[in-house]
MOPAC internal coordinates of N, CA, C and O (Angstrom, degrees):
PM7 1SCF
backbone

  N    0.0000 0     0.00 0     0.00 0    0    0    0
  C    1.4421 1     0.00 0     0.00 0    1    0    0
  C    1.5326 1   110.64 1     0.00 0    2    1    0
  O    1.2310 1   112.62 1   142.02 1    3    2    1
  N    1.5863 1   131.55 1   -37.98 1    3    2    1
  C    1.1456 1   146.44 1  -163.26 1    5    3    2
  C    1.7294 1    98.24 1   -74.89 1    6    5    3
  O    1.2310 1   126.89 1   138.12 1    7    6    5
  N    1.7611 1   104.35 1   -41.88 1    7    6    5
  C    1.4066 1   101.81 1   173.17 1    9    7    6
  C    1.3702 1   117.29 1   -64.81 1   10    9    7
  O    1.2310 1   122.91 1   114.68 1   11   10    9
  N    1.5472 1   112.03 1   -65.32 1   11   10    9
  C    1.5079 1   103.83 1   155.15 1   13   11   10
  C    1.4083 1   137.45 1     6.27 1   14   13   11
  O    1.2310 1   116.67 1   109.23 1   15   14   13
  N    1.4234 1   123.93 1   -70.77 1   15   14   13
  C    1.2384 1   141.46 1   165.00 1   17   15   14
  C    1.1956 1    92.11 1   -68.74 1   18   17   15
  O    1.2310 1    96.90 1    64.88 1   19   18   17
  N    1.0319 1   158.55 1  -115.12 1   19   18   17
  C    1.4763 1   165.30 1  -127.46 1   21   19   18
  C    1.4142 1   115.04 1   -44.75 1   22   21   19
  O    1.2310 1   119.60 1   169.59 1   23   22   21
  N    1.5375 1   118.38 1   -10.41 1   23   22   21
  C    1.6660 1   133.54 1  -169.47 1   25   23   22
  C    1.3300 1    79.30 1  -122.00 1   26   25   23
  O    1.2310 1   102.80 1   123.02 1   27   26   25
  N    1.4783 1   149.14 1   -56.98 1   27   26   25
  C    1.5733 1   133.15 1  -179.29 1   29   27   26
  C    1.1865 1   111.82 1   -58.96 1   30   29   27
  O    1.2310 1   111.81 1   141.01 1   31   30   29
  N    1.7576 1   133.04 1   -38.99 1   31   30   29
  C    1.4851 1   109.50 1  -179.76 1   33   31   30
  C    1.6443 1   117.02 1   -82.07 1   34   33   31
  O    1.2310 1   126.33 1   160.41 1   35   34   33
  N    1.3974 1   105.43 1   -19.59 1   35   34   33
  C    1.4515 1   105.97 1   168.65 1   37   35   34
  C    1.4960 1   104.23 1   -59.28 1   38   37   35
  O    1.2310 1   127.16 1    96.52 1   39   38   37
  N    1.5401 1   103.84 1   -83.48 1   39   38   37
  C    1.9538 1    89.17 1   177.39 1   41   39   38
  C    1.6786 1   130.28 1   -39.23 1   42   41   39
  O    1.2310 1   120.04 1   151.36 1   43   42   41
  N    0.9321 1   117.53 1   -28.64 1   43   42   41
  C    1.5185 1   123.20 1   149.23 1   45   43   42
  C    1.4756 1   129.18 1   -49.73 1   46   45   43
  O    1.2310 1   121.13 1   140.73 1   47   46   45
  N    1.3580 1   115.45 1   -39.27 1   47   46   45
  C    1.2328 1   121.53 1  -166.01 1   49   47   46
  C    1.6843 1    89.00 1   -83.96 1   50   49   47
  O    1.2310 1   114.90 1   130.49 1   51   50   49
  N    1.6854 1   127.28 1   -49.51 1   51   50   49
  C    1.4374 1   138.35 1   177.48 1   53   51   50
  C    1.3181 1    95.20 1   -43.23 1   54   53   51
  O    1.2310 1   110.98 1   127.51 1   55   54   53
  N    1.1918 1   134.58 1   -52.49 1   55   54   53
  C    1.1790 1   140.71 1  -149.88 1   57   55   54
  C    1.6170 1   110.75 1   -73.99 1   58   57   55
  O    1.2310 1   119.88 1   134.76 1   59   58   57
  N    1.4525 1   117.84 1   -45.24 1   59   58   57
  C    1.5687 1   150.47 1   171.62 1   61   59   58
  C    1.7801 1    93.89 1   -49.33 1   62   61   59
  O    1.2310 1   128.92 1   115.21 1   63   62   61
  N    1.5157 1   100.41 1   -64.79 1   63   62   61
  C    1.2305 1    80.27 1  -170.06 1   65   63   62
  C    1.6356 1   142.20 1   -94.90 1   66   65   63
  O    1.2310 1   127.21 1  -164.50 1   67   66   65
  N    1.4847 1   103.73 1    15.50 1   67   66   65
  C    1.5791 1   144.27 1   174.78 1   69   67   66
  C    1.9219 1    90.00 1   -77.29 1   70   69   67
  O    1.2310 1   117.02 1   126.71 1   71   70   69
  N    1.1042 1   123.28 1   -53.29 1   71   70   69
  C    1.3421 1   111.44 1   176.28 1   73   71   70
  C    0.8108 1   128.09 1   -49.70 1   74   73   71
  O    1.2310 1   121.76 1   119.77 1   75   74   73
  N    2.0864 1   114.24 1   -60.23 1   75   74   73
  C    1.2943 1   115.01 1  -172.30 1   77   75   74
  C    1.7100 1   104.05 1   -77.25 1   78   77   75
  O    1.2310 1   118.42 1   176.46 1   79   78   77
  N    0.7055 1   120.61 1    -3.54 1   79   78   77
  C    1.5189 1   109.98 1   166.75 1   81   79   78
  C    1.0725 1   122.52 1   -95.56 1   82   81   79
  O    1.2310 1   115.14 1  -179.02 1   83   82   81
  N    1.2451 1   126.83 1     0.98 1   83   82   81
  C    1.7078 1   144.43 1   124.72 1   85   83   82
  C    0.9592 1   128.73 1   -43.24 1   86   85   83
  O    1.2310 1   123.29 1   111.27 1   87   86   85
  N    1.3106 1   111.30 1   -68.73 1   87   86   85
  C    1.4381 1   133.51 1   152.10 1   89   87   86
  C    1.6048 1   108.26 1    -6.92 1   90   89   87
  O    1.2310 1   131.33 1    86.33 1   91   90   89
  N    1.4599 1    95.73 1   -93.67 1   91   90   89
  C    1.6913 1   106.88 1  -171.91 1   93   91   90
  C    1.3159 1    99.55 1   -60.06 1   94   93   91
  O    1.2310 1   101.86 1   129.33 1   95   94   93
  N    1.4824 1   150.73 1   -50.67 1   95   94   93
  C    1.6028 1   123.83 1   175.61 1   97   95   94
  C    0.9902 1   107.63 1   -71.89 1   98   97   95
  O    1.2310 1    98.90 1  -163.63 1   99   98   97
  N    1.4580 1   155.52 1    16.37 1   99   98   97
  C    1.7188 1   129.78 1   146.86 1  101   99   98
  C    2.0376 1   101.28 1   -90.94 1  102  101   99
  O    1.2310 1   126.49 1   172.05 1  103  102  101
  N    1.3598 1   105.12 1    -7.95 1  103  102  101
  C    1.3429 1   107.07 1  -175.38 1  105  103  102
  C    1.2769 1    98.22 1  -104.47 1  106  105  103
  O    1.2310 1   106.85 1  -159.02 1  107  106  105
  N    1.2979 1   142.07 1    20.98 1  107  106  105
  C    1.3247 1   127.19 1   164.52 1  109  107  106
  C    1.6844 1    92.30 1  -123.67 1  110  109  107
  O    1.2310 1   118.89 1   146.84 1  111  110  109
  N    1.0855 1   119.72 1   -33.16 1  111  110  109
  C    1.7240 1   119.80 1   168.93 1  113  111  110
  C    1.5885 1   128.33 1   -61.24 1  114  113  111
  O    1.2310 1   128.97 1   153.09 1  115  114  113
  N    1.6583 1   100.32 1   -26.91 1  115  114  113
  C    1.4215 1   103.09 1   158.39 1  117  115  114
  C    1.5213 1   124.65 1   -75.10 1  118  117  115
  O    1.2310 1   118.56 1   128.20 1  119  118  117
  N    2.0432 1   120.35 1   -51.80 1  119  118  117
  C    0.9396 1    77.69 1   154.38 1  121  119  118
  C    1.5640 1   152.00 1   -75.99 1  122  121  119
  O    1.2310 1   119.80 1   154.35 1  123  122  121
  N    1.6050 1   117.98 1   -25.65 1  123  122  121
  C    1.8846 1   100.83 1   161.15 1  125  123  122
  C    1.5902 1   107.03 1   -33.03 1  126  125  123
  O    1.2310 1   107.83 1   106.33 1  127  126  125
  N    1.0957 1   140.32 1   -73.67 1  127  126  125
  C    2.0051 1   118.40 1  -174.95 1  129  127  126
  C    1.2662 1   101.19 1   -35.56 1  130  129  127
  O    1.2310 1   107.44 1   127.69 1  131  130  129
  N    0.9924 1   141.03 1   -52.31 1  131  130  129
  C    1.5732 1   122.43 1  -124.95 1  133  131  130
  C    1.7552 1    77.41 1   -93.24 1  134  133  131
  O    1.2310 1   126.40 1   100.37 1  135  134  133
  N    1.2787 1   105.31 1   -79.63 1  135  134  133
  C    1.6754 1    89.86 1   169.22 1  137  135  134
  C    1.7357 1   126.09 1   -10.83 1  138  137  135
  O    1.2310 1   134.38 1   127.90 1  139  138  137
  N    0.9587 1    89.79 1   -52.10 1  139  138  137
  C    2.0337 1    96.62 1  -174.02 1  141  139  138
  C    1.4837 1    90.86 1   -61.58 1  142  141  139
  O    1.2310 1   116.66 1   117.38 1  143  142  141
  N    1.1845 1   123.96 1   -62.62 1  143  142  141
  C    1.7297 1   141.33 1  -157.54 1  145  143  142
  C    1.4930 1    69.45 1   -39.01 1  146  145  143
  O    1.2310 1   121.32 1    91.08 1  147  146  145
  N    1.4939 1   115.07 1   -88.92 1  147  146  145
  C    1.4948 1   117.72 1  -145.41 1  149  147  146
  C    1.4173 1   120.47 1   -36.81 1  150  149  147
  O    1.2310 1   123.02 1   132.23 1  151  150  149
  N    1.6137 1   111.82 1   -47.77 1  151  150  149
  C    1.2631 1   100.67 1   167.77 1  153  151  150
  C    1.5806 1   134.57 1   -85.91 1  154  153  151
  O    1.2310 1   118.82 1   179.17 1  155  154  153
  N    1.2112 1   119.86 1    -0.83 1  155  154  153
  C    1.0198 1    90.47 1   146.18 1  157  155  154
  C    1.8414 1   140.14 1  -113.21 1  158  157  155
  O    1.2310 1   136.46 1  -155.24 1  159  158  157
  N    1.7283 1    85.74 1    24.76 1  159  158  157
  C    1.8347 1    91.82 1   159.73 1  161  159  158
  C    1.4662 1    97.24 1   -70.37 1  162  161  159
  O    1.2310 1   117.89 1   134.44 1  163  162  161
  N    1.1099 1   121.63 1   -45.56 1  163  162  161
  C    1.6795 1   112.84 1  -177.95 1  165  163  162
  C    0.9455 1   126.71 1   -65.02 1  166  165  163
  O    1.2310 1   115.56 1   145.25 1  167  166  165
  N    1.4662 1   126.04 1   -34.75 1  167  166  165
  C    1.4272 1   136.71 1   147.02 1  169  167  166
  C    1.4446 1    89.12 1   -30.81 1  170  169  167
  O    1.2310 1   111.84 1    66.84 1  171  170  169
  N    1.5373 1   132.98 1  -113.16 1  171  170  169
  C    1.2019 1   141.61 1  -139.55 1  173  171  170
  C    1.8259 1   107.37 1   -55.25 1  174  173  171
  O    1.2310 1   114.80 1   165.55 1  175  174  173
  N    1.4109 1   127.47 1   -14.45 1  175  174  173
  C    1.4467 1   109.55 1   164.14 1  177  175  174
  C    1.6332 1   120.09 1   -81.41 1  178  177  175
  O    1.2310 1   132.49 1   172.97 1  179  178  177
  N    1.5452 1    93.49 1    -7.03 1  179  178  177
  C    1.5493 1    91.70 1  -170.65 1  181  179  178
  C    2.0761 1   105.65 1   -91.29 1  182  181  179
  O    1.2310 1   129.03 1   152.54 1  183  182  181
  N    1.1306 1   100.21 1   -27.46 1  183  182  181
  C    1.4377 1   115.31 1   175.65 1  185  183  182
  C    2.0573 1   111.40 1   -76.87 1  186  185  183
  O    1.2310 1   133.16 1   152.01 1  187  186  185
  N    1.7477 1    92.17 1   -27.99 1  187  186  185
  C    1.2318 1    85.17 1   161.99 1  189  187  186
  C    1.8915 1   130.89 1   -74.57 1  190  189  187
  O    1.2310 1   130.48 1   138.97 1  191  190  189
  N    1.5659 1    97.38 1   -41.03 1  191  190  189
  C    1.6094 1   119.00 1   179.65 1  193  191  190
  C    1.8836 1    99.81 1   -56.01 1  194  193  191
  O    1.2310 1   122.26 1   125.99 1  195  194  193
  N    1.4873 1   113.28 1   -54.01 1  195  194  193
  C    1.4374 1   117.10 1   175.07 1  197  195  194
  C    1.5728 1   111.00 1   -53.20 1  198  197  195
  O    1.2310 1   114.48 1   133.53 1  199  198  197
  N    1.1926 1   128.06 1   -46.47 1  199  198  197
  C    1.8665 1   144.51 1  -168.20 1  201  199  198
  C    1.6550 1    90.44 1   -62.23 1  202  201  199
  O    1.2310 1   114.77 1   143.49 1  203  202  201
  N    1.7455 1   127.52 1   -36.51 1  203  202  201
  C    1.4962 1   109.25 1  -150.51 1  205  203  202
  C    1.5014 1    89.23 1  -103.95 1  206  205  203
  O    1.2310 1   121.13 1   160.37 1  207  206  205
  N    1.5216 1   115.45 1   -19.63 1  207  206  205
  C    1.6636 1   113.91 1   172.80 1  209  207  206
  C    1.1640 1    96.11 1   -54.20 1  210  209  207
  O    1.2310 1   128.85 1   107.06 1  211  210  209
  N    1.4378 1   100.55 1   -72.94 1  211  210  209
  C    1.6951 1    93.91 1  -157.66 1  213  211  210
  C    1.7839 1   127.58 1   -62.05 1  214  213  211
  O    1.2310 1   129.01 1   178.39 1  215  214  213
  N    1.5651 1   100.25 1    -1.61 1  215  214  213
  C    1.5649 1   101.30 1   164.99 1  217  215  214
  C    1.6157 1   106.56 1   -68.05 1  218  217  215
  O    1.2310 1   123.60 1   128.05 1  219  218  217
  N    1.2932 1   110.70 1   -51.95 1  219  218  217
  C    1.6631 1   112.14 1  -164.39 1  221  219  218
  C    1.3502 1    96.88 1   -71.18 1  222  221  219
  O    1.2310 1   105.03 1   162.82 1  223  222  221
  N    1.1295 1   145.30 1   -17.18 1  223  222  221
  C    1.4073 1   132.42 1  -166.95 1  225  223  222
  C    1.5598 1    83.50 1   -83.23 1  226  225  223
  O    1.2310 1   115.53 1   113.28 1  227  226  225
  N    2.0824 1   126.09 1   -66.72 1  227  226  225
  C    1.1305 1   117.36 1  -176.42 1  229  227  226
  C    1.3546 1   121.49 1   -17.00 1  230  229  227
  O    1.2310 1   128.18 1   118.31 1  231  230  229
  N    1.4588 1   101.86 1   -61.69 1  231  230  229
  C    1.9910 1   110.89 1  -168.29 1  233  231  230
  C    1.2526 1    95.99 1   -62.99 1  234  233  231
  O    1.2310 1   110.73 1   135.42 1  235  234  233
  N    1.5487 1   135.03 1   -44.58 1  235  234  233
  C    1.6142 1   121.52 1  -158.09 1  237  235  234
  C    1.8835 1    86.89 1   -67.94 1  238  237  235
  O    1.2310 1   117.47 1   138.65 1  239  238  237
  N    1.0386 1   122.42 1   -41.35 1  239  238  237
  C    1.5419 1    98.51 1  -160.74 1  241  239  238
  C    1.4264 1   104.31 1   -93.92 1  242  241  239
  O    1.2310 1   110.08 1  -178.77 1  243  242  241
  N    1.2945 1   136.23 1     1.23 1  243  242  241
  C    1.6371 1   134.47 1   147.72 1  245  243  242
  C    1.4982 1    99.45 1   -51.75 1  246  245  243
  O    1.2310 1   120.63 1   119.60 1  247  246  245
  N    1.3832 1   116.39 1   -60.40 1  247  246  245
  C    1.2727 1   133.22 1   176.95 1  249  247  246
  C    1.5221 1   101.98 1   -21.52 1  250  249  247
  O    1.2310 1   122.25 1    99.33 1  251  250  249
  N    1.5703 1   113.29 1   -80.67 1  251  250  249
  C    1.1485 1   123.48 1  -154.48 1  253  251  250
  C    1.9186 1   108.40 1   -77.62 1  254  253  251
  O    1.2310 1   125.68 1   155.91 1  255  254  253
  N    1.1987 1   106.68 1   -24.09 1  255  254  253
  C    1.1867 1   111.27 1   159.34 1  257  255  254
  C    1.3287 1   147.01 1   -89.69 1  258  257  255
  O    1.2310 1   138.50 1  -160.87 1  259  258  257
  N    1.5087 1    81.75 1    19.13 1  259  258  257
  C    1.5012 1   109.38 1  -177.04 1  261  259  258
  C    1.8576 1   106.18 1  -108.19 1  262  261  259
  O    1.2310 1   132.33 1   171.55 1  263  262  261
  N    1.6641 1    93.80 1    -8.45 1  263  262  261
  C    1.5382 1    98.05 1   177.63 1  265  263  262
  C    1.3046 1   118.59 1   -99.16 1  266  265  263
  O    1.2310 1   124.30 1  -160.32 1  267  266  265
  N    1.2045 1   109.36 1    19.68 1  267  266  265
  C    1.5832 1   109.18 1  -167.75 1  269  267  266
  C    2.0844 1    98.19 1   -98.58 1  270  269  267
  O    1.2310 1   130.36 1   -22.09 1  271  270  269
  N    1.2670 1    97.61 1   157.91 1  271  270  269
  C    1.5217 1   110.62 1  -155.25 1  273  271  270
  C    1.5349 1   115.45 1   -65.19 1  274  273  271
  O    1.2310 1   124.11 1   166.57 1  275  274  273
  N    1.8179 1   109.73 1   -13.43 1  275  274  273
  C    1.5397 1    83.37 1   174.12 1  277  275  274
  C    1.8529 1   118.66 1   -96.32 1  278  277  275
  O    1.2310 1   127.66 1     7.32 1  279  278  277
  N    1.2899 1   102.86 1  -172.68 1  279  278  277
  C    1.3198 1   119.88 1  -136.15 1  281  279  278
  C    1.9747 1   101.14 1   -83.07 1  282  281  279
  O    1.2310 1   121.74 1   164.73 1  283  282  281
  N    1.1623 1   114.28 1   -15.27 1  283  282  281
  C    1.2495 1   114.61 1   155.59 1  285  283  282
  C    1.4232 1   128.75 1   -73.46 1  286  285  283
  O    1.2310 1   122.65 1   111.35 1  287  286  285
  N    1.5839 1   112.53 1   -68.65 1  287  286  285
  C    0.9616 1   121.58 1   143.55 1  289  287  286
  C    1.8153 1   136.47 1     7.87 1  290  289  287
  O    1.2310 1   128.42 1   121.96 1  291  290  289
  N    1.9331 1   101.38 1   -58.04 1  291  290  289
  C    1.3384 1   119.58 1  -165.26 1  293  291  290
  C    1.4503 1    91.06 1   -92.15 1  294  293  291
  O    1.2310 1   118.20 1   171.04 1  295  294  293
  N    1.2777 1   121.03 1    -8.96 1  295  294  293
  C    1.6688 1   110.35 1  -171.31 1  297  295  294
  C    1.7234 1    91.16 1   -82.09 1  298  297  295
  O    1.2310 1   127.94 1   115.28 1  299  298  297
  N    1.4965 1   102.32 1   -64.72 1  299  298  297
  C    1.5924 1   104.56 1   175.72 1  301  299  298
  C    1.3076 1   119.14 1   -13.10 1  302  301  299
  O    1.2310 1   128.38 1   115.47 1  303  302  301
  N    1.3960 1   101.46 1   -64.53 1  303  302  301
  C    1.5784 1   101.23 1  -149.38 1  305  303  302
  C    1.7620 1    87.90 1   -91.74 1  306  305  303
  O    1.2310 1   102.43 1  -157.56 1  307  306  305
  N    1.5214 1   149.77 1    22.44 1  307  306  305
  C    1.2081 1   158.08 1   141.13 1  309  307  306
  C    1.4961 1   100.10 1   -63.38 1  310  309  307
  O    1.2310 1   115.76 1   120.58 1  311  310  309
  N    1.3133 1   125.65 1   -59.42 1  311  310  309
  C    1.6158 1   139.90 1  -157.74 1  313  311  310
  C    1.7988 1    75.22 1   -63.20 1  314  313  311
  O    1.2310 1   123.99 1   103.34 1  315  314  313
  N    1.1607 1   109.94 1   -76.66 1  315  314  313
  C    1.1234 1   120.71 1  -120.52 1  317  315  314
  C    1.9588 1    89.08 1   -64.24 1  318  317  315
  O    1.2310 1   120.62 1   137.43 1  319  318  317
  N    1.7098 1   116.41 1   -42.57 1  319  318  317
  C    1.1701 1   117.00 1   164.67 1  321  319  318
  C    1.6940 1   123.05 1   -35.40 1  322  321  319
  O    1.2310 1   123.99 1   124.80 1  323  322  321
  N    1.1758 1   109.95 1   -55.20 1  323  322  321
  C    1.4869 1   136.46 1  -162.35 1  325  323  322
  C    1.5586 1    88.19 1   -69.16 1  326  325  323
  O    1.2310 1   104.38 1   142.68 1  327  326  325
  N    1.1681 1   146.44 1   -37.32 1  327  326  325
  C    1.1006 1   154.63 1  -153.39 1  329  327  326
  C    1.6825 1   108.08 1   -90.45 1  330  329  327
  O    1.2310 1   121.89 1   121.33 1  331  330  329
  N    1.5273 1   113.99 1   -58.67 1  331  330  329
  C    1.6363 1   130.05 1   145.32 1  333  331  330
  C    1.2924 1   111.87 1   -26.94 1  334  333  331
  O    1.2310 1   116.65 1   109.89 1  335  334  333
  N    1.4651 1   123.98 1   -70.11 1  335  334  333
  C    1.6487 1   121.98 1  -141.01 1  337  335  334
  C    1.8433 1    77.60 1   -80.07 1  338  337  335
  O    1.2310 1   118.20 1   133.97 1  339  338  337
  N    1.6066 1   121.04 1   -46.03 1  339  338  337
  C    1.5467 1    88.80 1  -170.08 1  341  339  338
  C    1.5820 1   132.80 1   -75.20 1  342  341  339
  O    1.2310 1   130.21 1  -171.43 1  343  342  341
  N    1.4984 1    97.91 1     8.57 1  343  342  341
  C    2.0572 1   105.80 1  -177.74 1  345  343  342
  C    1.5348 1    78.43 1   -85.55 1  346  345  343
  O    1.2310 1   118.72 1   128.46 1  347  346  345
  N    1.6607 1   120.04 1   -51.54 1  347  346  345
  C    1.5377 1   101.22 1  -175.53 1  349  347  346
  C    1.6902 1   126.33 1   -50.90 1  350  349  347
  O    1.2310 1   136.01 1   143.85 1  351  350  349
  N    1.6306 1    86.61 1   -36.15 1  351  350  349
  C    2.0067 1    84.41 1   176.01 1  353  351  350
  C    1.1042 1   126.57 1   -56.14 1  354  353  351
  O    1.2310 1   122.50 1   141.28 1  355  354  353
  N    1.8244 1   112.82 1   -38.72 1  355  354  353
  C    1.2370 1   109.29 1  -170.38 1  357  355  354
  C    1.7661 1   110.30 1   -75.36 1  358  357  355
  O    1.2310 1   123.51 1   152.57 1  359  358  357
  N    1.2079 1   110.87 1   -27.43 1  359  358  357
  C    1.3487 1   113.58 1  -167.83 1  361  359  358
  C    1.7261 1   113.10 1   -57.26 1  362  361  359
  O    1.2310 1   133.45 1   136.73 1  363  362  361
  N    1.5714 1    91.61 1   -43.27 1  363  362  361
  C    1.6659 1   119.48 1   177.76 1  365  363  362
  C    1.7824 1   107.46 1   -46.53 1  366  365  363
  O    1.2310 1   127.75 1   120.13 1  367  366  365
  N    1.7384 1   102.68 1   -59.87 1  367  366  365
  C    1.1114 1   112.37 1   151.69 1  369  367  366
  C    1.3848 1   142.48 1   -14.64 1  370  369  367
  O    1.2310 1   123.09 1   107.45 1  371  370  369
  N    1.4585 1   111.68 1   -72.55 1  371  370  369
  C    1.5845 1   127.31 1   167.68 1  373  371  370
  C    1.3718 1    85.91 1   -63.79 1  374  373  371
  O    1.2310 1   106.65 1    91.62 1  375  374  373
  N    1.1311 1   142.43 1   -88.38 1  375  374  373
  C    1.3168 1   134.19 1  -142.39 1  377  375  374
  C    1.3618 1   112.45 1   -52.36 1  378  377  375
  O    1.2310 1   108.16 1   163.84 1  379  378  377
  N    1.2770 1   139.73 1   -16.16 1  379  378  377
  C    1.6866 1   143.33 1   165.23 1  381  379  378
  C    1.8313 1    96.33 1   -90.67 1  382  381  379
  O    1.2310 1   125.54 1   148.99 1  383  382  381
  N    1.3062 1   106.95 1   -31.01 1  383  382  381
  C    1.9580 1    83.38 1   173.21 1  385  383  382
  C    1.7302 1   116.29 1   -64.64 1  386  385  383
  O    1.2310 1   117.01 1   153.22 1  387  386  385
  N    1.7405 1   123.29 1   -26.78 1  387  386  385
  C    1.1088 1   112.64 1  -176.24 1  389  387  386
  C    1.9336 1   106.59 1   -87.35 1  390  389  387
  O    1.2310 1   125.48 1   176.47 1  391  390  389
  N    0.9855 1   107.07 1    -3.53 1  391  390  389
  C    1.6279 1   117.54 1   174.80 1  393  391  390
  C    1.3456 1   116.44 1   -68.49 1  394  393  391
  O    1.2310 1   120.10 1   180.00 1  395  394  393

């Protein structure tokens, strides 16, 4: 019986230390993710900050290619004017409602 016990706390004790050595490799693998996470949340704000440049650059050169002389073209860059002066109207707008 004494052996008994004496072969369960040994396999117990094997057992104890099969965890913590689990333990520390899922705890050194979490942090590597969390590390990764971070960069590439930063990855993805920086691809976002680049994604909204390159929208406004798009529109500035629709914009500007919207000024060129033929007759499609001149409608574009009409829309696209007409479209400006009224975000400016409304703004003008609010700004005489707090006046």
């Amino acid at each position: 019986m004494a052996k008994d016990l004496s072969e369960q706390l040994s396999r117990l004790g094997h057992k104890c230390e099969l965890l913590v050595t689990r333990f520390s490799t899922l705890k050194d693998e979490n942090e590597e993710l969390r590390k990764h996470l971070e960069e590439l949340t930063a990855q993805i704000d920086t691809l976002q900050k680049q994604n909204e440049q390159m929208t406004n650059e798009l529109r500035f050169l629709r914009l500007s290619s919207a000024i060129a002389p033929s007759t499609e073209t001149a409608k574009e860059a009409r829309t696209i004017i007409s479209g400006l002066v009224r975000e400016i109207d409304a703004c003008v707008a609010d700004l005489m409602k707090d006046i």
